[in-house]
C-alpha positions in Angstrom: -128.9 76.0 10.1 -126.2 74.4 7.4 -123.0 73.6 7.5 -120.4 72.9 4.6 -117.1 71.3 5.0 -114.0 72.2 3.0 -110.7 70.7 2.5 -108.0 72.8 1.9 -104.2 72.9 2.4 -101.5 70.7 1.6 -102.5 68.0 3.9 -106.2 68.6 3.2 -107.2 70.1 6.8 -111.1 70.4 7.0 -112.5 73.5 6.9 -116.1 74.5 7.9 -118.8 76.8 7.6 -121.9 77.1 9.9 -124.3 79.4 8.4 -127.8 80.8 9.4 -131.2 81.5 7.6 -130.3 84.9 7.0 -127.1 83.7 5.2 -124.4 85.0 8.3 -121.7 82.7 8.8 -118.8 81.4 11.0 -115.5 79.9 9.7 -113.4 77.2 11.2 -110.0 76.6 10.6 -109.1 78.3 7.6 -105.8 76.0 6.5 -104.8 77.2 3.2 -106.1 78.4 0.3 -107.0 81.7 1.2 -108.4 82.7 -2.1 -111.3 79.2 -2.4 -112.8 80.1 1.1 -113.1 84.1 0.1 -114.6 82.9 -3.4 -116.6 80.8 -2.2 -118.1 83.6 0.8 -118.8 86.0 -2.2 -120.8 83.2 -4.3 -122.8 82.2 -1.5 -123.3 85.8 -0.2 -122.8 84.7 3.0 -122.2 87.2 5.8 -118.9 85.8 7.4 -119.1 87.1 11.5 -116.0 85.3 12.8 -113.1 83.0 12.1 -112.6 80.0 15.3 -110.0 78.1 16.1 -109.7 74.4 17.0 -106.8 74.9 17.5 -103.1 76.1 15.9 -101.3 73.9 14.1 -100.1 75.1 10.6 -102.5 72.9 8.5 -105.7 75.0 10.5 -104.2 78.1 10.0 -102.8 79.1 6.9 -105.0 81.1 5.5 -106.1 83.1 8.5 -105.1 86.2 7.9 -105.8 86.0 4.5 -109.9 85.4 5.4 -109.6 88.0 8.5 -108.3 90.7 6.5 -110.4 90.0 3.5 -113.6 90.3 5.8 -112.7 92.1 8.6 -113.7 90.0 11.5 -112.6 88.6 14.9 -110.8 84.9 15.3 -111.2 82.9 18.1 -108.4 80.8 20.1 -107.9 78.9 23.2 -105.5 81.1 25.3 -103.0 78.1 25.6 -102.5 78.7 22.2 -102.0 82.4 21.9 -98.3 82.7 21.1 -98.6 80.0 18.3 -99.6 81.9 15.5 -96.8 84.1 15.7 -94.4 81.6 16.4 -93.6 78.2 13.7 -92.0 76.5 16.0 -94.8 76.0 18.0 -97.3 75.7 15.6 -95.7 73.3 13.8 -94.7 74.8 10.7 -91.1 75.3 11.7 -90.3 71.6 11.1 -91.5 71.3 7.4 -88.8 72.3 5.1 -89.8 75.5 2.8 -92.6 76.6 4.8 -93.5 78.7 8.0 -96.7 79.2 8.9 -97.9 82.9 10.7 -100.6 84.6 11.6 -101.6 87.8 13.8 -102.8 87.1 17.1 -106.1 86.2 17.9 -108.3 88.5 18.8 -110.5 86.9 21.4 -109.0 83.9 23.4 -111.0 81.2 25.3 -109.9 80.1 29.1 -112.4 77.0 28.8 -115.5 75.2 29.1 -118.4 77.9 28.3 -120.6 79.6 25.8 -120.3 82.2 23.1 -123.0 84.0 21.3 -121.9 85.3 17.4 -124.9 87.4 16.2 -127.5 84.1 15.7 -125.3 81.5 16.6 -124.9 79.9 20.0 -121.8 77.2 20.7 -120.8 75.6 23.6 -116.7 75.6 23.7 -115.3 72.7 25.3 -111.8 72.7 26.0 -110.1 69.0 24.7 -106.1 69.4 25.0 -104.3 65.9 24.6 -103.5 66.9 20.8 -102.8 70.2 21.6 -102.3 71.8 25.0 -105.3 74.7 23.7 -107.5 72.1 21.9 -110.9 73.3 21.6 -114.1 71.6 20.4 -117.7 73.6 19.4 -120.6 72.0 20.0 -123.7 73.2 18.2 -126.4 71.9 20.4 -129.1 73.4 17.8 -127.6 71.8 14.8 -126.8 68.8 16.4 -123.3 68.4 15.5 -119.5 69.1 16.9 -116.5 70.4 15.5 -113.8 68.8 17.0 -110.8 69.6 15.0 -108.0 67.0 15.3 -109.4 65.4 18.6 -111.7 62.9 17.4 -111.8 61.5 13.9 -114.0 58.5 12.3 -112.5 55.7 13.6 -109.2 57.5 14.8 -107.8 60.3 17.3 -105.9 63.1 17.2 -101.4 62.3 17.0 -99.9 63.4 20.3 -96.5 63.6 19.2 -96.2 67.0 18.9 -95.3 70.3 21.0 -97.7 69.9 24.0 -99.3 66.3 23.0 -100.1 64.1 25.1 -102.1 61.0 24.7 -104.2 60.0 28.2 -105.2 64.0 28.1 -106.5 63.4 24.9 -108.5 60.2 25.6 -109.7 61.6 28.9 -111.0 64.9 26.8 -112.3 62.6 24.3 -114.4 60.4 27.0 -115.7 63.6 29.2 -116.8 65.7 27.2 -117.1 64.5 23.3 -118.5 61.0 24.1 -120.8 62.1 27.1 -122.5 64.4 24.0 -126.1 62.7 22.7 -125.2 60.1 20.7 -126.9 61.2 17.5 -124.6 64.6 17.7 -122.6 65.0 14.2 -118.6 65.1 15.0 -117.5 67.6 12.3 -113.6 66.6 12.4 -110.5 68.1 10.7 -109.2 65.6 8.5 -111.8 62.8 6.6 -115.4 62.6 6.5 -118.2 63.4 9.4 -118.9 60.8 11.8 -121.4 60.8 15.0 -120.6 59.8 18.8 -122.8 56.3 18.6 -120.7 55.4 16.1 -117.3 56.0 17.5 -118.8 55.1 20.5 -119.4 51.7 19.4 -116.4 50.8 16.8 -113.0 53.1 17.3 -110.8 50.9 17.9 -108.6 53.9 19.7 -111.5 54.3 22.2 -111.7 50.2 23.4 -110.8 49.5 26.6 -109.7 52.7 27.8 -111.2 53.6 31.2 -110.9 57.1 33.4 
């Protein structure tokens, strides 16, 4: 199993692909440029089976519809979340002069902690508000690695000063489930470079001293 990491958007919001042997493929936050993830699905040849959702600020979403239609497959979102990609106030869009944000709903929403199975993929979805009241991260336990959208970061966390934020929730989600992951376990995050849990175990300054 691979996986490919593309920044995209205004603010250069990380999106990813997970894809097979036999070339299918999921998507992860699709933030912009619409028309660089498509191309880059028809180069590849991959075999795109579903578009999920860390979560639904602007920067993760802005080119969901355009991937969705193109390929005509299901997105994924945490059922906190539901009404934000209709709505640019809540997803964040509304405060940025010049631009709003919207999608279509979702198609399948998550409640919490549990498992889905997309044609040969299986993820474990862990529910991680504190940035977001619908916060989701993906664990991969074959491919070693975690998509945790704008929850964890190399050598930073997710803001919490927007709708629904809130900071302990995030460190608590950030403790009990990302950190209690094997330590090896890639943490795929959506803005900078990869990182791993040993090492944000060991040297986020965010992460010191903070206790359950």
């Amino acid at each position: 199993m691979k996986w490919r990491r593309m920044p995209v958007g205004p603010i250069q919001a990380n999106a990813y692909f997970l894809i097979s042997e036999d070339q299918s493929c999921l998507i992860f936050d699709p933030g912009g440029e619409g028309d660089k993830i498509n191309r880059y699905i028809k180069e590849k040849g991959l075999k795109p089976l579903a578009i999920l959702l860390t979560h639904a600020h602007f920067d993760h979403i802005g080119a969901l519809d355009d991937v969705r239609d193109k390929w005509n497959i299901p997105v994924y979102l945490h059922q906190k979340e539901k009404e934000w990609l209709t709505d640019s106030s809540l997803n964040g869009s509304g405060l940025l002069r010049g631009i709003e944000v919207t999608a279509k709903p979702a198609d399948h929403l998550i409640e919490g902690d549990g498992e889905l199975n997309i044609g040969p993929f299986h993820l474990e979805t862990l529910f991680t508000p504190g940035h977001s009241p619908g916060s989701v991260s993906y664990y991969v336990r074959d491919a070693d690695l975690v998509i945790s959208g704008d929850v964890l970061f190399q050598g930073g966390i997710g803001r919490t000063d927007l709708h629904g934020g809130d900071q302990e929730t995030l460190l608590t989600s950030i403790h009990e489930k990302l950190l209690t992951l094997p330590e090896h376990t890639l943490v795929l995050s959506g803005h900078g470079p990869e990182t791993d849990v040993q090492t944000e175990q060991d040297q986020n300054p965010f992460l010191n001293g903070f206790s359950l």
